[in-house]
N, C-alpha and C positions, 0 to 999 in steps of 0.2 A: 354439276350439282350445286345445290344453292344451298347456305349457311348461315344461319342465324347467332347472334350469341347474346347471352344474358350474364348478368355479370353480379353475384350478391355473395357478398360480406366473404370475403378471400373463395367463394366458391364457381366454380364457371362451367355454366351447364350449355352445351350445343348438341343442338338439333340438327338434322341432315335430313333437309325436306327433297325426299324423292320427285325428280323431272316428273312434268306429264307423260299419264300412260302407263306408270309405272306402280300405281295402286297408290292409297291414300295414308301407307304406313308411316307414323314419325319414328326416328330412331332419334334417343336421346343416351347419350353419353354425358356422365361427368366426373369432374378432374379436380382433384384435391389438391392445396396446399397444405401442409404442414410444420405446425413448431409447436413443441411441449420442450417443457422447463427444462428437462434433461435431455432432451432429444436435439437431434442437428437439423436445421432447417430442410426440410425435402419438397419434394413435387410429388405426389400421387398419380402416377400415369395408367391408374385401371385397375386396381389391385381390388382383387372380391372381398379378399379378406382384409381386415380394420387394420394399418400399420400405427401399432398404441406410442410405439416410441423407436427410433434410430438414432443409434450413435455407432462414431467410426472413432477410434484412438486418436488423442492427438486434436480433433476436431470441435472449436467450442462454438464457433462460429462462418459462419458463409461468407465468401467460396475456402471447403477446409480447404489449410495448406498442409501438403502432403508433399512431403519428400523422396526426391528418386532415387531407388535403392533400399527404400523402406518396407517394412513389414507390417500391416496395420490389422485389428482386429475390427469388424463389420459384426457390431450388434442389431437384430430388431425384435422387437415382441410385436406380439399381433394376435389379434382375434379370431379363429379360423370357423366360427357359429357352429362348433361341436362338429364339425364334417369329421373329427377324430384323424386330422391330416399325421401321417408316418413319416413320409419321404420328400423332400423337398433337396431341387436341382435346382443349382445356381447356375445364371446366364450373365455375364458382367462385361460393360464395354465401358471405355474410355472414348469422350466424343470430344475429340481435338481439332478446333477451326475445320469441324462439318466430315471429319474421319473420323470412322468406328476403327478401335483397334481392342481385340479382345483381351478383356482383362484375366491376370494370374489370380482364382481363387481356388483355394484350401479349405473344406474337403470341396470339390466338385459336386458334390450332394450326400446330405444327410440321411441314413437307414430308417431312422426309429428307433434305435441303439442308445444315443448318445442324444440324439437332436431330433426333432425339436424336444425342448426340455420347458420346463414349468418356470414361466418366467413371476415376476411379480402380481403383474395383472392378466396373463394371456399366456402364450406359446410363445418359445423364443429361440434362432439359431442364433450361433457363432461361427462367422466364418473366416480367415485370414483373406490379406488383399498384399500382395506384392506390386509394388511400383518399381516397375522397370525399367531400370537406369536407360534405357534406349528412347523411351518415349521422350520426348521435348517439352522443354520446360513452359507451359503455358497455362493460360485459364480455358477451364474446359467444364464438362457436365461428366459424373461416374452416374453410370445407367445401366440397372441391375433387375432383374427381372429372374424371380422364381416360379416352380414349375411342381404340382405335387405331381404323385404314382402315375395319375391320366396323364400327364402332358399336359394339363390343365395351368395357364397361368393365373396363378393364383396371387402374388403381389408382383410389382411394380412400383420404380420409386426412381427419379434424378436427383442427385445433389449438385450443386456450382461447387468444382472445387480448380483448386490452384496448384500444379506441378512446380516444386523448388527446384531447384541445384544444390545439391546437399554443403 
């Protein structure tokens, strides 16, 4: 498969120009980065819905340093375009020198109950992130990827962050 990429103003838009024979469809994907004033540097890796702002405890700047053994609260607000989203399932890994290891978060997924809840500008969960004194102290990416009612992924987001020794 052949690849193109265009590259404008922090935005990266690729094309997947299908081989001969195989119809004359272009599939276009693209891939956000992100930073607002309050929010922690992210990567946009697909998310349908607008991620307006991310912060993690503790994190003011990239790659955060997070602590093993610690307890950190995973804010985001976002824009869901009235789809009226209820239920949202968190998927969290830790991606350490090219290993996924699943990350600890609290709740596992939000009802409609409690979350998402009316953020400032958007919809917004709260979720807890346990750093697990077992993983190894390194630079790495937390890669988080939610899911409404369908199964539907609906955001996506990397941050560069850094494993301490407490």
């Amino acid at each position: 498969m052949k690849f193109a990429a265009v590259y404008f103003i922090g935005v990266s838009l690729f094309m997947s120009i299908p081989p001969e024979g195989e119809g004359a469809r272009l599939k276009l994907r693209r891939t956000k980065s992100r930073s607002y004033k309050k929010s922690v540097w992210f990567n946009d890796c697909g998310s349908i819905y607008d991620i307006l702002e991310l912060s993690i405890t503790g994190c003011v700047q990239t790659p955060c340093k997070l602590q093993l053994g610690a307890l950190v609260a995973v804010n985001a607000e976002f824009n869901d375009y009235g789809e009226d989203v209820h239920v949202l399932k968190h998927d969290a890994y830790w991606v350490l020198n090219a290993v996924n290891t699943k990350a600890s978060v609290t709740p596992q997924a939000c009802d409609g109950k409690s979350c998402p809840f009316r953020g400032d500008e958007g919809l917004a969960f709260t979720a807890n992130l346990y750093i697990n004194m077992t993983l190894p102290a390194l630079r790495g990416t937390l890669f988080w990827e939610v899911y409404n009612e369908s199964e539907e992924r609906v955001m996506c987001y990397k941050v560069p962050i850094s494993l301490m020794v407490p």
